[in-house]
BADRENVO-570301 format. One record per residue: x, y, z of N, C-alpha, C, O in turn; residue in three letters; residue number from 1. Coordinates in Angstrom, 3 decimals. Atoms other than C-alpha are relative to their C-alpha. Layout:
! BADRENVO-570301
{node {X, Y, Z}, {X, Y, Z}, {X, Y, Z}, {X, Y, Z}, 'ala', NUM}
...
! end
This chain:
! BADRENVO-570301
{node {-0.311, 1.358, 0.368}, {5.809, 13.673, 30.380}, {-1.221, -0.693, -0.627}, {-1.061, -1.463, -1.574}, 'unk', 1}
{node {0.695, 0.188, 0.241}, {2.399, 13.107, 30.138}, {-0.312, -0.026, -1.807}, {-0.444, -0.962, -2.595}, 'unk', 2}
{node {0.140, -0.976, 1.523}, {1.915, 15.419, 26.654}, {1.146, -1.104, -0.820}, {0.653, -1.901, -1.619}, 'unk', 3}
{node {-0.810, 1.229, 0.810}, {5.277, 13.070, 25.229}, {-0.439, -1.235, -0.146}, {0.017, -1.915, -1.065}, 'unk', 4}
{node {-0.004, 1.258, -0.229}, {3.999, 10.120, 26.076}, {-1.401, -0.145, -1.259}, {-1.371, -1.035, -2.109}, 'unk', 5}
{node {0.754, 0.011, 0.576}, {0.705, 10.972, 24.323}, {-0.221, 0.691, -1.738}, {-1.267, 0.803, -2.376}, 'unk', 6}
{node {-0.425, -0.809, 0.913}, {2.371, 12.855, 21.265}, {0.118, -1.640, -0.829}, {-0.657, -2.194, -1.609}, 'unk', 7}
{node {0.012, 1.389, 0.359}, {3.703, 9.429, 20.609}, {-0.770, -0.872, -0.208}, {-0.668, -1.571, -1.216}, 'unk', 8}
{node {0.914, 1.284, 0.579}, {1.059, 7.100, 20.727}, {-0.920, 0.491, -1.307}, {-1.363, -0.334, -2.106}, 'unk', 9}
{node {0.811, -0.815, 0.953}, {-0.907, 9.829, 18.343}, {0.724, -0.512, -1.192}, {0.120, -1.064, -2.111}, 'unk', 10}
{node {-1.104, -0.255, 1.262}, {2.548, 9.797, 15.895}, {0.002, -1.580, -0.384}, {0.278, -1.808, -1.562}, 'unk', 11}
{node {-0.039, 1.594, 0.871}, {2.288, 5.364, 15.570}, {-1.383, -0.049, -0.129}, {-1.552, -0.698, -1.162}, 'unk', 12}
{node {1.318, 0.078, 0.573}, {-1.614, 5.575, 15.359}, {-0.028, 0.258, -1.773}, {-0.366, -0.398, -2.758}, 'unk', 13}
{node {-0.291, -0.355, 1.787}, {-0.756, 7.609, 12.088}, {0.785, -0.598, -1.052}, {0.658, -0.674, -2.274}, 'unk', 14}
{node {-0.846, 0.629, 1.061}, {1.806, 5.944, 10.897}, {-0.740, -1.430, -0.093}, {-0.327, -1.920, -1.144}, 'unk', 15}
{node {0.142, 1.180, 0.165}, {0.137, 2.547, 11.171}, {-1.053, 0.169, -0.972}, {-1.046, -0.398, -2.065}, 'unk', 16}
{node {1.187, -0.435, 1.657}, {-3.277, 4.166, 9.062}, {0.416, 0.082, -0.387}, {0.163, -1.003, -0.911}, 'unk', 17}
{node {-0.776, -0.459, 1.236}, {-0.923, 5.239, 6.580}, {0.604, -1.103, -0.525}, {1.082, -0.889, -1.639}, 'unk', 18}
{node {-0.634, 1.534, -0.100}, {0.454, 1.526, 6.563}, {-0.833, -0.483, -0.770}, {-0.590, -1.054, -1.833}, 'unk', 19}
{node {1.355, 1.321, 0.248}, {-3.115, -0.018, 6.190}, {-0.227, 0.869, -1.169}, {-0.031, 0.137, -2.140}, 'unk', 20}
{node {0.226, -1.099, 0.982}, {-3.828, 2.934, 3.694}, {0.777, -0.438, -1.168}, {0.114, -0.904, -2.095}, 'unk', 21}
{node {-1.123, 0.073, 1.005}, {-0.666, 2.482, 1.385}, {0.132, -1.860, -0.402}, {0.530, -2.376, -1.446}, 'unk', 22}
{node {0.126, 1.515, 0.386}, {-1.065, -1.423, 1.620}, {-1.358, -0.182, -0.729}, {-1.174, -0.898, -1.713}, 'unk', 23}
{node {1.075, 0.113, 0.453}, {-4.531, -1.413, 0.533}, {-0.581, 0.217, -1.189}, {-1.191, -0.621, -1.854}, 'unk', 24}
{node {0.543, -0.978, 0.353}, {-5.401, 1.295, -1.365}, {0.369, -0.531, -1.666}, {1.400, -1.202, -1.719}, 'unk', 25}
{node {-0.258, 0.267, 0.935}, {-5.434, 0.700, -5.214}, {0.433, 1.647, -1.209}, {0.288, 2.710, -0.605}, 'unk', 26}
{node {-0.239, -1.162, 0.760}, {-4.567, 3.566, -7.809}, {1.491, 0.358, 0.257}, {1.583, 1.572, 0.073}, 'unk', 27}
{node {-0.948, -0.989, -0.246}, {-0.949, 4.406, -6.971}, {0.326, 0.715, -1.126}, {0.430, 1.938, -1.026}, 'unk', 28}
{node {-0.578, -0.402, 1.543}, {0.127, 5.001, -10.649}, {-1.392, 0.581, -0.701}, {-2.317, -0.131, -1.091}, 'unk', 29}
{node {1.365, 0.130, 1.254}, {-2.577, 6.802, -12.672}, {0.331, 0.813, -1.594}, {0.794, 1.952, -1.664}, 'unk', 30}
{node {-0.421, -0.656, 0.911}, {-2.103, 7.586, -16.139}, {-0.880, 0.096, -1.280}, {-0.830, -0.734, -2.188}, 'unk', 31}
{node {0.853, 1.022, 1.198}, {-4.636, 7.735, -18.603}, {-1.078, -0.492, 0.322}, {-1.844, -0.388, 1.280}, 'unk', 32}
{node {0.746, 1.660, -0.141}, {-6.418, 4.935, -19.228}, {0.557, -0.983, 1.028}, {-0.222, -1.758, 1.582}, 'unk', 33}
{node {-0.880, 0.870, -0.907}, {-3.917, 3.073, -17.060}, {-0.078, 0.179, 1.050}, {-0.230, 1.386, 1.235}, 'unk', 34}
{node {0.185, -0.236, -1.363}, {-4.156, 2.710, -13.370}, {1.117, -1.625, 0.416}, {0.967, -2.841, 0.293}, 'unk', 35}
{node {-0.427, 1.679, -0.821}, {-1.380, 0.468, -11.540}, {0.363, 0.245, 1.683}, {0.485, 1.340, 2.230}, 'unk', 36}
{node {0.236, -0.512, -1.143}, {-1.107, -0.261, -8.014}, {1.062, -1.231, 0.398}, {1.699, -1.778, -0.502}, 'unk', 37}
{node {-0.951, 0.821, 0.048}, {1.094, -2.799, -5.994}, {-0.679, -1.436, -0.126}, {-0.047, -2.435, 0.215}, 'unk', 38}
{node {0.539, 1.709, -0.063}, {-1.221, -6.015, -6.476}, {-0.701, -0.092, -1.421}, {-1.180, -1.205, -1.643}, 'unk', 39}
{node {0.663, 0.300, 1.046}, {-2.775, -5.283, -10.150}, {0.043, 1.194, -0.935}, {-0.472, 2.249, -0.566}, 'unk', 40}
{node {-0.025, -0.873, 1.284}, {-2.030, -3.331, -13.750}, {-1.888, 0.574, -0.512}, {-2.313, -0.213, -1.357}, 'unk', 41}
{node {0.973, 0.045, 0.511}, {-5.624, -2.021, -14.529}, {0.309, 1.053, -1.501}, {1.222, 1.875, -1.572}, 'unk', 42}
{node {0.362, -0.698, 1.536}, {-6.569, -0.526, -18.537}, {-1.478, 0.099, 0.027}, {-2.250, -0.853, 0.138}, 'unk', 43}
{node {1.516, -0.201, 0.245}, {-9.881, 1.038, -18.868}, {-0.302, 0.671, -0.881}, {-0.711, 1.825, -0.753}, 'unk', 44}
{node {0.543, -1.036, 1.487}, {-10.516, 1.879, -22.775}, {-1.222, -0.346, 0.379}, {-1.768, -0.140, 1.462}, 'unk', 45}
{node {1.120, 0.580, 0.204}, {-13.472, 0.134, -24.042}, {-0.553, -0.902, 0.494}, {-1.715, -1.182, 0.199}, 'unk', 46}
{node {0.006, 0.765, -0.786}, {-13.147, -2.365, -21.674}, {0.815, -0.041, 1.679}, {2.029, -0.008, 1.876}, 'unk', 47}
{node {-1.213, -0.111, -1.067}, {-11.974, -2.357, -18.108}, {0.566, -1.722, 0.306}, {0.054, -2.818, 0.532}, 'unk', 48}
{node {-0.847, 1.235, -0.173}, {-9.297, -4.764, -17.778}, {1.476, -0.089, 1.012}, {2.459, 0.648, 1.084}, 'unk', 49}
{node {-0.906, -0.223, -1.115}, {-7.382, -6.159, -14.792}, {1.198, -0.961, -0.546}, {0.933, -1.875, -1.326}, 'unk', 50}
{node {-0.901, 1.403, -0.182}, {-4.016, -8.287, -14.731}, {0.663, 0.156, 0.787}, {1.133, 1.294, 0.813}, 'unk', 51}
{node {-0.808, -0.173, -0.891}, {-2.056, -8.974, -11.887}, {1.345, 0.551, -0.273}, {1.922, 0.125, -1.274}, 'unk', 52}
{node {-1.393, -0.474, 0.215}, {1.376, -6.904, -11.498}, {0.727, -1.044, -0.405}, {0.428, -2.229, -0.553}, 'unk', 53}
{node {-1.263, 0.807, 0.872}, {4.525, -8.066, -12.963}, {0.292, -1.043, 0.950}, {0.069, -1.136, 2.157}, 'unk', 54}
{node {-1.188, 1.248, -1.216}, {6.617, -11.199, -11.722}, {1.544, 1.020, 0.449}, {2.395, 0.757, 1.299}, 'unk', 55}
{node {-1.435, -0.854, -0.996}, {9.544, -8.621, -10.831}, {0.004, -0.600, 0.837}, {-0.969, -0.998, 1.477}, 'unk', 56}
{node {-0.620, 0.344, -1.484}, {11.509, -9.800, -8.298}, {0.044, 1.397, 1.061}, {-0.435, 1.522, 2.188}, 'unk', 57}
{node {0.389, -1.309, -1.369}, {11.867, -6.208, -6.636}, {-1.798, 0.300, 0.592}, {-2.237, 0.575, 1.709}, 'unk', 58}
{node {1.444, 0.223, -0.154}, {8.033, -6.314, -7.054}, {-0.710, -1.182, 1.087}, {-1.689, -1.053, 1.821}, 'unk', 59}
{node {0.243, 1.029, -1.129}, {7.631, -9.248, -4.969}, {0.220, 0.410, 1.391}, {-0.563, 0.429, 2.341}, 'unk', 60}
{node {-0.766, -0.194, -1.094}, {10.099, -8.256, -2.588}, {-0.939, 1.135, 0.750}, {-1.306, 1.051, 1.922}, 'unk', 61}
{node {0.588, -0.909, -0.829}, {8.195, -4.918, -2.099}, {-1.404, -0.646, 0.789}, {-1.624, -0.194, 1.913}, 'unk', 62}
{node {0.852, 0.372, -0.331}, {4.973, -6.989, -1.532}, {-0.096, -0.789, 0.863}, {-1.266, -0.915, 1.223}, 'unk', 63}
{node {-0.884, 0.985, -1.288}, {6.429, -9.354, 1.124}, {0.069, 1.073, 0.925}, {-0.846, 1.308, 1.714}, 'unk', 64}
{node {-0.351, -1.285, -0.937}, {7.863, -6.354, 2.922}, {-1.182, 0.659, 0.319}, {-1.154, 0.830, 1.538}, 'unk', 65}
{node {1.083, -0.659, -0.268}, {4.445, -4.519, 2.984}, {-0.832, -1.022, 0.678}, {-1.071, -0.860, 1.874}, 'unk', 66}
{node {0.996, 1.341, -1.272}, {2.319, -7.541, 4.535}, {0.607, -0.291, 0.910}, {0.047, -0.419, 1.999}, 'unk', 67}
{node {-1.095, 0.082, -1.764}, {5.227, -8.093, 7.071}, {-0.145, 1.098, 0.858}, {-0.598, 1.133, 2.002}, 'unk', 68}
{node {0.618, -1.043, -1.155}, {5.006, -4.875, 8.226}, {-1.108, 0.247, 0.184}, {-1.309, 1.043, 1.100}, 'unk', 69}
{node {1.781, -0.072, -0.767}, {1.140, -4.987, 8.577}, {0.522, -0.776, 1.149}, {0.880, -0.322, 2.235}, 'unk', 70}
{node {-0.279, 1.125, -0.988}, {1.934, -8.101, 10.330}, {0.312, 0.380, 0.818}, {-0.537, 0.677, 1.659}, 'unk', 71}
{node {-0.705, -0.338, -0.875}, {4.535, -7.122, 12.336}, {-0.452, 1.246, 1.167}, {-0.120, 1.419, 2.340}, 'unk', 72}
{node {0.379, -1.621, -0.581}, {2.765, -3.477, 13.131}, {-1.255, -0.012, 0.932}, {-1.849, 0.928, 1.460}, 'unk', 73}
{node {1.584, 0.531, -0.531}, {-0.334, -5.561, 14.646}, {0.507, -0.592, 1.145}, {0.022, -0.520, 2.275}, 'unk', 74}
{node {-0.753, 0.854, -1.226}, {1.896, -7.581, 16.681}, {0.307, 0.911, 1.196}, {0.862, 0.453, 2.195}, 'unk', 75}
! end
């Protein structure tokens, strides 16, 4: 019971780094010159240049949802 009990707390440790990881972390998209992530479009020709992601509404939505569950995953 012991070994379950401690399998578990191991299996939300990971999933919650992987949380703070995937919320954080910049680069998801790389292509190129292009690098986008969920908080900012970067272009790095001759210049590196940032602009914040799109106004999408699913884009929002995902970015709401990802700080809630930090939130929530702290709670």
């Amino acid at each position: 019971m012991l070994l379950l009990l401690l399998g578990i707390i191991v299996l939300h440790v990971t999933v919650l780094v992987l949380l703070f990881v995937s919320t954080i972390v910049s680069q998801w998209l790389v292509t190129g010159e292009h690098t986008a992530d969920l908080w900012q479009n970067c272009t790095s020709g001759t210049v590196f240049h940032c602009l914040a992601s799109s106004t999408n509404e699913w884009l929002q939505s995902v970015q709401a949802m990802m700080i809630l569950s930090v939130i929530f995953s702290v709670l």
